[in-house]
Each structure stands twice: as structure tokens, then as C-alpha cells.
C-alpha positions in Angstrom: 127.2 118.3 82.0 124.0 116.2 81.3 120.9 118.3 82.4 117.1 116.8 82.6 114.5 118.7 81.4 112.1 116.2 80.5 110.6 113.8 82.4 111.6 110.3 80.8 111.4 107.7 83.7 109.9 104.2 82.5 109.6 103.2 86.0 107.8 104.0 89.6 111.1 105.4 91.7 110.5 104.6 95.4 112.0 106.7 98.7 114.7 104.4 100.3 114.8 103.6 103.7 117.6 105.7 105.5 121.0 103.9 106.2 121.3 103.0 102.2 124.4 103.9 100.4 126.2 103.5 97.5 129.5 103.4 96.2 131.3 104.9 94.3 135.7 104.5 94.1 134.6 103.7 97.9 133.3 107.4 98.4 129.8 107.1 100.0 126.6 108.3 98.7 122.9 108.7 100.5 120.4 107.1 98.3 117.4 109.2 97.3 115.3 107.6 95.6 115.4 104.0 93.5 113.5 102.4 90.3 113.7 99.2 88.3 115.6 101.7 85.5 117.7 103.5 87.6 118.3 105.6 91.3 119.4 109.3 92.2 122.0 109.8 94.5 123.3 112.4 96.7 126.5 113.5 98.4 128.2 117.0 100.1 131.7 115.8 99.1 132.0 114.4 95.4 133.7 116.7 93.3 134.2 115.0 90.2 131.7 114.4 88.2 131.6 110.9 86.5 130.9 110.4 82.8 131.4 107.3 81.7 132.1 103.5 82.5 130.6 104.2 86.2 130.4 101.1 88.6 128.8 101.7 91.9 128.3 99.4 95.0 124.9 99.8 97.0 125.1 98.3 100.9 122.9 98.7 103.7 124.2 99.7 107.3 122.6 96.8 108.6 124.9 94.4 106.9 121.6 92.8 105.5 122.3 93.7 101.9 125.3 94.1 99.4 125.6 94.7 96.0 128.6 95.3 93.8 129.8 96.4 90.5 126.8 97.5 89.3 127.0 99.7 86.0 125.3 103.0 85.2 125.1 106.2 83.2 124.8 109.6 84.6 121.4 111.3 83.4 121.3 114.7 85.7 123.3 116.5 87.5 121.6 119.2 90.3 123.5 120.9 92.8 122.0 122.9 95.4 123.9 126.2 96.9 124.5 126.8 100.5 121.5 127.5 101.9 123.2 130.5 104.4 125.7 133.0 102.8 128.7 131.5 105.7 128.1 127.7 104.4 130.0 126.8 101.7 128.5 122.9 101.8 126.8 122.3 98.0 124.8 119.2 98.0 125.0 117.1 94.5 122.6 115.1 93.6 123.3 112.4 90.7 120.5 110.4 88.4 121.6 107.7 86.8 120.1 105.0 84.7 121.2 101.2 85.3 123.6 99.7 82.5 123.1 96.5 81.3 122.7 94.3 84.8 122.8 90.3 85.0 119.9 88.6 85.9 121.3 88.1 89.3 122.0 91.8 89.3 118.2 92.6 88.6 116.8 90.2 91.2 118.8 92.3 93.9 117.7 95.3 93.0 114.1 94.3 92.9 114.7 92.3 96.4 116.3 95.6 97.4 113.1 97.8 96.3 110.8 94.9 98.0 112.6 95.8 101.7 114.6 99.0 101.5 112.3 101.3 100.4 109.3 103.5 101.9 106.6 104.0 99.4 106.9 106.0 96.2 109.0 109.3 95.4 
């Protein structure tokens, strides 16, 4: 399991807006936080973790914004433990860094930073 203990972003991550998801093998993530380089992602019901050749979709509730097959590499893993000794729900969160995106795929995200995000992380 890949663990970060240094910090190595290149890029200012940003708080997204709420109602911002991404994919992944159509399970749905809350996004966290996004950059240029990459985003961290959360989810209570992901089990598996995913190591390699990982595509993921990011959409907005508002139908405003789609965009798919975009491919990354998991960077960190955290997982936090049930807050209350009767709750079994774990909360994952995932960093990954963006693969090697079209330039298509990089004006997206960037118009996706511009209006889907609430100031810096």
C-alpha cells in the first residue's frame, strides 16, 4: 500500500464545490480536493484498493460537467476508523496523480478547477 510521507505536490490543490464525483468501475466517490497534477478522493464503501491502470470519470450533479476516462496513479492511501466504538463505517481517502491526459483532457480539468472549486485546500 503506497503511503505519503513527504509532501511532493507541484501544484495549488483547491476544495471542490459539493455535488462533485468521480468514478470509478461506476462506484461513486466525493471529491476532496483537486490540482493541475492530480485530486484526493473519498468514499465509505470502496474496498479494493486499485494499483494500477486506474481510469476514473469525474461528473457534476448538475449535469453541467462530464469527464471520462481519465487516467491516474494512486499516491496515498488514509483510512480513518469509526469514530464511535458501535460504527463500523471507515472512510478511505485516495490521492492520485493524473496520468498522461490529452490536451482536451487538461483543458477540462482546468475549466473544471475555474468553476467547481471553492478556494484553496
Amino acid at each position: 500500500m503506497p503511503e505519503l510521507t513527504e509532501e511532493r505536490r507541484h501544484y495549488t490543490r483547491f476544495q471542490v464545490r459539493e455535488g462533485a464525483y468521480a468514478f470509478i468501475d461506476n462506484i461513486p466517490f466525493t471529491i476532496q480536493d483537486i490540482s493541475e497534477g492530480g485530486m484526493k478522493i473519498q468514499s465509505v464503501i470502496f474496498d479494493d484498493v486499485p494499483m494500477d491502470d486506474i481510469v476514473l470519470d469525474i461528473f457534476v450533479n448538475n449535469g453541467e460537467f462530464y469527464l471520462k476516462g481519465i487516467p491516474v496513479r494512486l499516491i496515498s492511501l488514509m483510512e480513518n476508523e469509526a469514530t464511535t466504538p458501535f460504527s463500523a463505517i471507515r472512510v478511505r481517502r485516495f490521492g492520485f496523480e493524473f496520468g498522461d491526459l490529452t490536451e482536451q483532457q487538461i483543458q477540462l480539468v482546468d475549466s473544471f478547477i475555474t468553476y467547481n472549486t471553492v478556494g484553496e485546500a
